[in-house]
C-alpha positions in Angstrom: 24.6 -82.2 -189.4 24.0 -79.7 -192.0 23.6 -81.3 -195.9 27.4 -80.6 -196.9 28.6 -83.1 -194.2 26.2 -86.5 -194.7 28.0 -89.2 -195.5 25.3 -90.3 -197.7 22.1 -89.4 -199.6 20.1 -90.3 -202.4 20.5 -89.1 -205.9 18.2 -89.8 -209.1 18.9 -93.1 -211.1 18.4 -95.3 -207.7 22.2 -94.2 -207.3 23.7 -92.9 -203.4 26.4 -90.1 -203.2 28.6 -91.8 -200.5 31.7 -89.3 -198.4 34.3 -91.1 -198.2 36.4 -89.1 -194.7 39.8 -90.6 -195.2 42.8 -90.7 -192.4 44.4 -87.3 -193.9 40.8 -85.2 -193.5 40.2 -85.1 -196.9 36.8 -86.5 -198.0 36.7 -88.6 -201.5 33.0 -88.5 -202.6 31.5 -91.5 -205.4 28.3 -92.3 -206.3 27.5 -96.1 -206.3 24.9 -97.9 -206.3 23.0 -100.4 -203.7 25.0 -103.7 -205.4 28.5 -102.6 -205.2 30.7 -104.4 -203.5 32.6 -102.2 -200.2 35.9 -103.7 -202.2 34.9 -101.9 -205.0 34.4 -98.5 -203.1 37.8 -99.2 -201.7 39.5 -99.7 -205.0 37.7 -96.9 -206.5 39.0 -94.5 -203.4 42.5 -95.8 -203.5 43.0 -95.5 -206.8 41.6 -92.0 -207.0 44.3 -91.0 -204.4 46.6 -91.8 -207.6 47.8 -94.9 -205.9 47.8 -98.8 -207.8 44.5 -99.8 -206.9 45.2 -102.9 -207.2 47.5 -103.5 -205.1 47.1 -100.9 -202.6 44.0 -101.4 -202.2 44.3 -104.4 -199.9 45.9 -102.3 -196.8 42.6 -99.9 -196.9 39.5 -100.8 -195.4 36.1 -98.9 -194.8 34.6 -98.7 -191.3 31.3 -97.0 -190.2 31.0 -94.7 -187.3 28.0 -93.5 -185.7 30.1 -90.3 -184.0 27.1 -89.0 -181.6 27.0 -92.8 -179.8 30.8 -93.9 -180.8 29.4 -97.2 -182.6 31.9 -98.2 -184.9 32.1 -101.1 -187.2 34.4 -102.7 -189.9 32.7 -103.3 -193.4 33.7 -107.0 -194.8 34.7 -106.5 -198.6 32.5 -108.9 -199.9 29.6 -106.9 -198.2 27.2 -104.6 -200.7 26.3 -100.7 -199.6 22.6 -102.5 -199.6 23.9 -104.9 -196.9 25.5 -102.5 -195.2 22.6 -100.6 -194.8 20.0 -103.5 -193.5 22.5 -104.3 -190.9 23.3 -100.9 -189.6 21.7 -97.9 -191.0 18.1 -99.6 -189.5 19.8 -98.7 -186.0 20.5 -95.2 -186.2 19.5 -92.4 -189.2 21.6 -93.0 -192.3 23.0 -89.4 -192.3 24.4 -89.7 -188.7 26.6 -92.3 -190.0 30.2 -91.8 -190.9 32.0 -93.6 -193.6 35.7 -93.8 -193.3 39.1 -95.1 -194.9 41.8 -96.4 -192.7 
């Protein structure tokens, strides 16, 4: 997977640049850090795809997929990036994971 296609990596300022790959096949990047909140990534997604965040925001979710193995998994809202990535990103590299909007 060549650098223009991880889904994350680390940037200065203890901050990650996280690829959002949403249903359409665009790709929304952000940079957050470890404490945010998946709801927060959401919102900040959704409301950059000029929709109500707010509101809209609650019929989006963000799942993981590890595309070489077909692991997939549903991240909880209430769930930090730094949770997600003790329970997941210790099973496989973090930039063979995939980050996506449904």
């Amino acid at each position: 997977m060549g650098d223009s296609e991880k889904s994350t990596r680390a940037t200065s300022g203890g901050r990650t640049h996280l690829r959002i790959h949403l249903i359409n096949g665009s790709v929304r990047s952000i940079k957050c850090t470890e404490r945010v909140e998946i709801q927060d990534i959401v919102r900040l997604v959704v409301s950059r795809i000029n929709a109500d965040a707010n509101v809209v925001s609650k019929h989006f979710a963000i799942r993981m997929l590890h595309e070489r193995t077909g692991e997939a998994y549903w991240l909880a809202f209430n769930l930090t990036l730094g949770d997600v990535r003790q329970r997941y990103e210790s099973r496989y590299p973090r930039e063979e994971w995939r980050f996506m909007s449904k």
